[in-house]
N, C-alpha and C positions, 0 to 999 in steps of 0.2 A: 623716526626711530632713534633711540639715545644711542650711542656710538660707546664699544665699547671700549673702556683704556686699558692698555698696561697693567696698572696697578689695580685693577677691577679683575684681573686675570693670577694671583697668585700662583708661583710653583713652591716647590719643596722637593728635596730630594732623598730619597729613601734607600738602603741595601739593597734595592731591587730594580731602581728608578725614578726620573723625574716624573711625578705629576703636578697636572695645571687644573686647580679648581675656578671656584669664584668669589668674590668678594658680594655677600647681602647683607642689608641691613648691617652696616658697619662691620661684618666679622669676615672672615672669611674660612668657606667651606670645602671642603674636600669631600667627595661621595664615593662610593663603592671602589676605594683604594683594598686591593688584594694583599692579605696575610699569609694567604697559604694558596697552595695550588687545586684546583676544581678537584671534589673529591669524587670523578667520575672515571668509570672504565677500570684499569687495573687498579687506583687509586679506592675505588670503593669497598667500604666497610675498613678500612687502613687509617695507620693514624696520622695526622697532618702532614702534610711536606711543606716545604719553602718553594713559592710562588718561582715561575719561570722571568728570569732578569727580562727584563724590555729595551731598548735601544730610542729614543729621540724622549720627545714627552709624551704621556699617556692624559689623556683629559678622564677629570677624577669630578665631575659637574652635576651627573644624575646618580639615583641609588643605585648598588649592583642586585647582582640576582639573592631572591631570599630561597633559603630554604623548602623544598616541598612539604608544600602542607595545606589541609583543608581549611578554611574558613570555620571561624566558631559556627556550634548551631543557633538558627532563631532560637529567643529574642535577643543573645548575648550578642548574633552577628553587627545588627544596631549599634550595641554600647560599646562595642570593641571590636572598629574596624582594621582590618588585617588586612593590608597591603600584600598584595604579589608582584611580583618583579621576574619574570621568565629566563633562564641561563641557567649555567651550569658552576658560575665560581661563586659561588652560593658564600666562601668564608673572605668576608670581605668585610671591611669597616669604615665609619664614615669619621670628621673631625672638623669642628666648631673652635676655631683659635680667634684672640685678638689679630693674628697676623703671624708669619713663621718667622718674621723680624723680632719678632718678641722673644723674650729669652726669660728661663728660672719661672716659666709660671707651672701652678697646682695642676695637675690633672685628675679628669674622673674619668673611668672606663667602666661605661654603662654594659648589664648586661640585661637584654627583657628577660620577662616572663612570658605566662600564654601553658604553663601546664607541661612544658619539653617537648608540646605538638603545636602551637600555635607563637603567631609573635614573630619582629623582626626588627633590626633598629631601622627600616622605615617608615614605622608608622609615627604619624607624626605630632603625638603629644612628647616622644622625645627630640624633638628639635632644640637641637643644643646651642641657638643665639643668644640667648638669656645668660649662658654660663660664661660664653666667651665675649660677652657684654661686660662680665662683671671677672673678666682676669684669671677665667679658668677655662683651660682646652678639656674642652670632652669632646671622650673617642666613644662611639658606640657600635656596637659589634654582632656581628649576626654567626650561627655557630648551626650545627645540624642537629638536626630535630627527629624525635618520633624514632623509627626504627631504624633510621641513616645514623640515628646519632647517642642514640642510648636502648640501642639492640642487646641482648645479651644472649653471644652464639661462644660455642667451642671453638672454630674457628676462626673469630676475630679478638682483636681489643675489646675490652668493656670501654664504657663511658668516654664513646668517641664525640661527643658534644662536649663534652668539658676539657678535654685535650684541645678541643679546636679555642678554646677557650684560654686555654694556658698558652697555646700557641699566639694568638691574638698580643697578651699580656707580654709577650718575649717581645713581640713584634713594636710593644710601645716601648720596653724599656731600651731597643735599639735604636728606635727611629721618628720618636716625642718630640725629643729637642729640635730638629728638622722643622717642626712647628710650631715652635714656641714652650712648649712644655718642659717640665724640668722631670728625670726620668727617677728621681732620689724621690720626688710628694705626688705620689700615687696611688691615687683612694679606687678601690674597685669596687662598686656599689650596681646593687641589683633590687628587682621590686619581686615578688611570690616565687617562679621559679627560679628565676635571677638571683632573687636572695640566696636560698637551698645551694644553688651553684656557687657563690660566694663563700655561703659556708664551709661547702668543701674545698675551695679554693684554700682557705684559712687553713687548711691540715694536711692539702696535698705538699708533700718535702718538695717537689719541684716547682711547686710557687713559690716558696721561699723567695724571700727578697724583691720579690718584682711588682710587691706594694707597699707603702704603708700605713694605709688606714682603710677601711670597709664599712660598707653599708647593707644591712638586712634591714629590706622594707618589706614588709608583710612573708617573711616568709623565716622559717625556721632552721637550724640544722636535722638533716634527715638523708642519710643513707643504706635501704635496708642490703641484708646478704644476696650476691648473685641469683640467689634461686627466684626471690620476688621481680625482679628483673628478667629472668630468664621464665617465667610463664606468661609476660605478655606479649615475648616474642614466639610460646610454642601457639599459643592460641590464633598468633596471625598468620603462622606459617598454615597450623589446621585448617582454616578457612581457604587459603589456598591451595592446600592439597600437597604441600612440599616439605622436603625433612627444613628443622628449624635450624638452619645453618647459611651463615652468610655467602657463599656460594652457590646454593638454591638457591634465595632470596635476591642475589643481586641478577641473576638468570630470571627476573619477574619483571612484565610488565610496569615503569613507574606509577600507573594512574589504579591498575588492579593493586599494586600493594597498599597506595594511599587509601584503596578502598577499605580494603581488609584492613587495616591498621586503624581508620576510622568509626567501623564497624564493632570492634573487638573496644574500645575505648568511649565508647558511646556510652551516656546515660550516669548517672551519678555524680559527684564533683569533687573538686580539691580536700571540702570538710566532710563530707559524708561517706566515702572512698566509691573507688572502683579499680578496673583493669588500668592498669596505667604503666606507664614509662619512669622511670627512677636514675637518677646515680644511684651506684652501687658500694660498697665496699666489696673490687676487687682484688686486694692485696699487692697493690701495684701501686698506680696512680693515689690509691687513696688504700692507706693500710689497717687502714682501722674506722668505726663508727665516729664522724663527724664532731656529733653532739660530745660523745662521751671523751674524745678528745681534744674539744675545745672544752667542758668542763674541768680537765686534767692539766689546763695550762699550756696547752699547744696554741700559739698563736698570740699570746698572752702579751708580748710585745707591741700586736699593730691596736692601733685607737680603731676602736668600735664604734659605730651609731647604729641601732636599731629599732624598731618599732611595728607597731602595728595598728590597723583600723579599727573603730570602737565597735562597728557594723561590720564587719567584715561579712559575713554570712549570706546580707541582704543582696548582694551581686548574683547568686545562686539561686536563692530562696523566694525573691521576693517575684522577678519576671517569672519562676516556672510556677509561682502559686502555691509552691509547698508550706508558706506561712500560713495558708490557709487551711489547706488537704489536710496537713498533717494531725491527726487527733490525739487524744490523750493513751491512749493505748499503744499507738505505733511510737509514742513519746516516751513510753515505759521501755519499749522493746530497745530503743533505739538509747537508752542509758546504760541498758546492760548489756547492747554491743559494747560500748564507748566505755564501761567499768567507770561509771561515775558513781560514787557514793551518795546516798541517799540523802544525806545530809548536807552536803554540797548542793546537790537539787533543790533541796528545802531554802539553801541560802539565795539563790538564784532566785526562786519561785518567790521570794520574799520581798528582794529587793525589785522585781516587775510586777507587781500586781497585776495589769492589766494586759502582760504578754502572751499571747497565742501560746500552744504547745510549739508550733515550727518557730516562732521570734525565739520561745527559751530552749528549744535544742539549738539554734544557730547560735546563741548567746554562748551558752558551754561547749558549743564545739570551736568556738571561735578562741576561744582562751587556751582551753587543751591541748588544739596545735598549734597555737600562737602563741598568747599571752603569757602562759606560763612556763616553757620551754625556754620564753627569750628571759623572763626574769630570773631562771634558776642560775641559766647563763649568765648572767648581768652579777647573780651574786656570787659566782664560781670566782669570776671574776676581778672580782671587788680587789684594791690594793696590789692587781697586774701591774707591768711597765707599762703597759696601751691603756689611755683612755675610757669607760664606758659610758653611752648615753643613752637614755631612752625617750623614746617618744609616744604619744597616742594619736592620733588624726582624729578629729570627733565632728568635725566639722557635717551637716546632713544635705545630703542633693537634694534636693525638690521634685526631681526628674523620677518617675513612676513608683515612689515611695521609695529608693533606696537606701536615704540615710548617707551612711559614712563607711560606705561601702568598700569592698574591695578594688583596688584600682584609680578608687579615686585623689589618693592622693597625689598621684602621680604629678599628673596638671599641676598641681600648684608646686611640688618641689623645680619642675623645668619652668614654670611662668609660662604656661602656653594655655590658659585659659580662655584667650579670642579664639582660640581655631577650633572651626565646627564640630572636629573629634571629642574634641573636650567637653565642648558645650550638651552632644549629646548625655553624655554621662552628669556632666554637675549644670548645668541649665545654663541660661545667659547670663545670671545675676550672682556667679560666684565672687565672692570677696575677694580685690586685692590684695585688699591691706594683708590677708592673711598669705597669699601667694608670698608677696613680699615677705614675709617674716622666715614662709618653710623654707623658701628660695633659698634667702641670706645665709639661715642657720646650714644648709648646706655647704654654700659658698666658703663660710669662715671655716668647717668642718674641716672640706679638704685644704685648706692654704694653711690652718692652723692647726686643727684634730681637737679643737673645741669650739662646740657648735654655738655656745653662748648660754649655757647654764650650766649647774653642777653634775662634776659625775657622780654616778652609780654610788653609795654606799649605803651605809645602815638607815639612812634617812629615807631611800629607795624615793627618788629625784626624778618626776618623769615630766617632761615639756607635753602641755595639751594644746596642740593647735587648735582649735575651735572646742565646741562651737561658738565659742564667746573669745574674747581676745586672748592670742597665746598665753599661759602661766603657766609656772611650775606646780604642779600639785605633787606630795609626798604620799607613799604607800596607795594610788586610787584604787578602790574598790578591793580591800585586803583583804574582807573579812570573805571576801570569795577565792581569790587567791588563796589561803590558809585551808581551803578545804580540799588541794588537789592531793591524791597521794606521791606525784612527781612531785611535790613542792614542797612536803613531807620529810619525805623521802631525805631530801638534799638538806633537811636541818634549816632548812628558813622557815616555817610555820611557826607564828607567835602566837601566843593564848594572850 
C-alpha cells in the first residue's frame, strides 16, 4: 500500500476552520467543506446561517450530504446520473486548486442544473481537476432544491436555493485565497438551471461585487411573479392534505413530501412546460424580472459568456419518443400554445425539410427559450463595460440519436470525457481536440474575460464548437432569428 505523505494531505484554513483534503492527480481537493449551517430543525425553510466554527482539523476528502431529491425518471436516469450522499448539511461545497500555496489564481464557482429538483456538485462530469490543471480553482456548490429550496409560502423566505447560493459566493469571496484563489476574478457560471440562477445572481444588489464575469450555459434569464411559484407549492401541500405553508410542510414526513413534490412535477419538461419550481421575483432578493433587467443594463459591467446547444430538445424528446408520437396536428396546437408565428414556422419547416413534426417543435422551442432570449440580451448589451460572448455547441452524440443535446456540453467544457457518466451521454469516441478547445476558451474566459474570439456586436460573433472544428460563424441561422416577435420587438430584426 502507497504510504501516505504530508504534502498528499493539504489543509487550508477557513473563517470557520482548518480543513485537510487530498492531493489527486496533481491538484489538490477539498470535499463537502460547509458554507452554511445544516438547514434542519429550527433552521428549515430559513435563510442561510454561518456554519458552527470547529476546533482541531476537519477532514474535507469525500462529497458532503446532497440535497433531498429524487432521481431523474427512466430513461433520463441513465444519461444523468444523480449521485446521493445521505446527511443533513446538505449546503456544502467542494474546491479543485493547483495547491493553497498558490496565490492570485482565477476562480470559477460552478453552479448545476437538474430543473431546481435534481443535480449536485457530486456528480461527477463536474470534476474540477482539469481546471485546477490549468491554473483555475473551481469551487462547486450544492444549494437546496425542490420545495426546501424554492417553496413559495407566506411564512417563509422566497428563493431559499439562491440565497444558499449568494451565501456560498460570500463564503468564496472570504475564504478563496486560503486556496489559492484570488477573490477580485471570480466568474460564477452555471449550465440550464445553474445558468437561470446565475442570471438572477446578475441583478440580485446583494451579489453585487462578489463576481466578475459569468457563464449561462444552456439556460436563460427567467423569473416569473410569486404566484407561479406559489401554485407549485399549493398543489403539493394538496396532495398531502396540509395548508400550503412552511410550517405544515416542514411538520411532513421527508420521503412523503419528496413524494408529493415528485408527483406534482411529473411529466412534461424544461421546453414543453409543466408544474414546476422557479426563482421568483420576490421584491427582496431579486426586485425585479431578471431578463428585463439585465436588458436595462444592470449587470452591464461583469463580462458575459453565454450559449446554447444546437439540439437542445433531443435530451427530452428523442429517449421519450415524442420525435416520433408527435404529429402534425398536436404540431399545430402546440404553436399556438407557444404564439409562434406562422411564418416563422414556414421558416423553420424550410430550412428542415426532412424534420418530423416533434424534431421542428423542439427545433423552435429550443430557440424561443434559449437562443433568442440570449441573443436579444447579447444585443441589449452590445457597447456595455463587461464583455459579451456567445457560443453554439453543435457537436452530435451517437448515443440513442441525441445529437447535441442538452447537457452535453458540459463533458467537454470540464475535460471529463473518460469517465463513464460522460460517455453514457456522448459515447466513447467523443473529440478531444474539441474538449480541448471548449475547456481552454473557458479557462482564458475566467483569468482574462475573453474567451478567444470577438465580442457580441453588429457583426453578431458566435464561436461554433462542432460539429466540425471550432469557428466563428457571424448572424447563424438569422433568417430564423428575424422571425421571433421577442426579437422584434427589441429592434434587432433585419429585412
Amino acid at each position: 500500500m502507497r504510504e501516505t505523505r504530508p504534502q498528499d494531505r493539504p489543509t487550508a484554513t477557513t473563517t470557520h476552520g482548518t480543513v485537510r483534503g487530498v492531493r489527486e492527480n496533481g491538484v489538490a481537493v477539498f470535499r463537502g467543506v460547509p458554507y452554511a449551517a445544516a438547514p434542519v430543525g429550527s433552521r428549515r425553510f430559513r435563510a442561510p446561517e454561518p456554519p458552527e466554527p470547529w476546533a482541531g482539523v476537519r477532514e474535507a476528502v469525500v462529497f458532503g450530504p446532497t440535497s433531498p431529491k429524487r432521481p431523474y425518471d427512466p430513461p433520463l436516469d441513465a444519461l444523468l446520473p444523480d449521485p446521493e450522499v445521505p446527511g443533513d448539511e446538505w449546503l456544502n461545497l467542494n474546491v479543485w486548486t493547483p495547491g493553497p500555496a498558490a496565490g492570485g489564481l482565477p476562480v470559477i464557482v460552478w453552479i448545476h442544473g437538474g430543473s431546481l429538483l435534481h443535480g449536485s456538485s457530486a456528480v461527477p462530469v463536474y470534476d474540477g481537476t482539469a481546471f485546477a490543471r490549468d491554473g483555475v480553482v473551481l469551487v462547486s456548490v450544492n444549494y437546496r432544491l425542490g420545495i426546501e429550496g424554492f417553496g413559495v409560502f407566506p411564512d417563509a423566505p422566497a428563493n431559499l436555493g439562491l440565497l444558499d447560493q449568494l451565501a456560498a459566493l460570500e463564503w468564496v469571496r472570504e475564504n478563496v485565497a486560503a486556496f489559492g484563489g484570488d477573490p477580485e476574478r471570480v466568474t460564477v457560471a452555471g449550465e440550464s438551471a445553474g445558468a437561470v440562477s446565475v442570471a438572477a445572481l446578475l441583478t440580485a444588489p446583494r451579489a453585487t461585487g462578489l463576481f466578475r464575469r459569468a457563464v449561462l450555459q444552456s439556460g436563460a434569464p427567467d423569473a416569473p411573479a410569486p404566484e407561479a411559484g406559489r401554485r407549485t407549492t399549493e398543489l403539493v401541500a394538496r396532495r398531502l392534505g396540509v395548508p400550503a405553508t412552511a410550517a405544515a410542510l416542514a411538520a411532513v414526513e421527508p420521503s412523503a413530501l419528496l413524494a408529493a413534490q415528485s408527483a406534482v412535477t411529473r411529466g412534461g419538461n424544461p421546453l414543453t412546460g409543466r408544474d414546476a419550481f422557479h426563482i421568483v421575483v420576490d421584491g427582496d432578493l431579486l426586485p425585479r424580472d431578471p431578463a428585463q433587467a439585465l436588458r436595462d443594463g444592470v449587470g452591464s459591467g461583469v463580462d458575459l459568456l453565454m450559449g446554447a446547444n444546437t439540439e437542445e430538445y433531443r435530451l427530452w424528446f428523442v429517449p421519450s419518443g415524442l420525435t416520433e408520437r408527435l404529429g402534425r396536428i398536436r404540431l399545430r396546437l402546440a404553436l399556438l400554445k407557444f404564439g409562434v408565428p406562422g411564418a416563422t414556422a414556414r421558416v423553420y419547416r424550410a430550412n428542415r425539410p426532412a424534420a418530423t413534426p416533434g424534431e421542428l417543435l423542439g427545433a423552435l422551442a429550443t430557440d424561443l427559450l434559449l437562443r433568442v432570449p440570449l441573443n436579444v440580451l447579447a444585443d441589449a448589451r452590445a457597447g456595455a463595460g463587461g464583455g459579451t460572448y456567445l457560443y453554439e455547441f453543435g457537436w452530435p452524440s451517437p448515443v440513442r440519436r441525441l445529437g447535441a443535446c442538452h447537457a452535453l456540453e458540459i463533458g467537454f467544457v470540464f475535460d471529463t470525457l473518460a469517465h463513464p457518466d460522460v460517455v453514457a451521454l456522448a459515447g466513447p469516441h467523443a473529440p478531444q481536440r474539441l474538449a480541448d478547445a471548449m475547456h481552454a476558451a473557458w479557462v482564458r474566459f475566467a483569468a482574462t474575460g475573453d474567451p478567444g474570439w470577438p465580442a457580441w456586436d453588429a457583426r453578431r460573433p458566435v464561436m461554433a464548437f462542432g460539429p466540425g472544428a471550432p469557428a466563428v460563424v457571424e448572424a447563424p441561422r438569422d433568417d430564423e432569428l428575424r422571425g421571433w416577435p421577442p426579437y422584434r420587438a427589441a429592434g434587432r430584426g433585419r429585412v
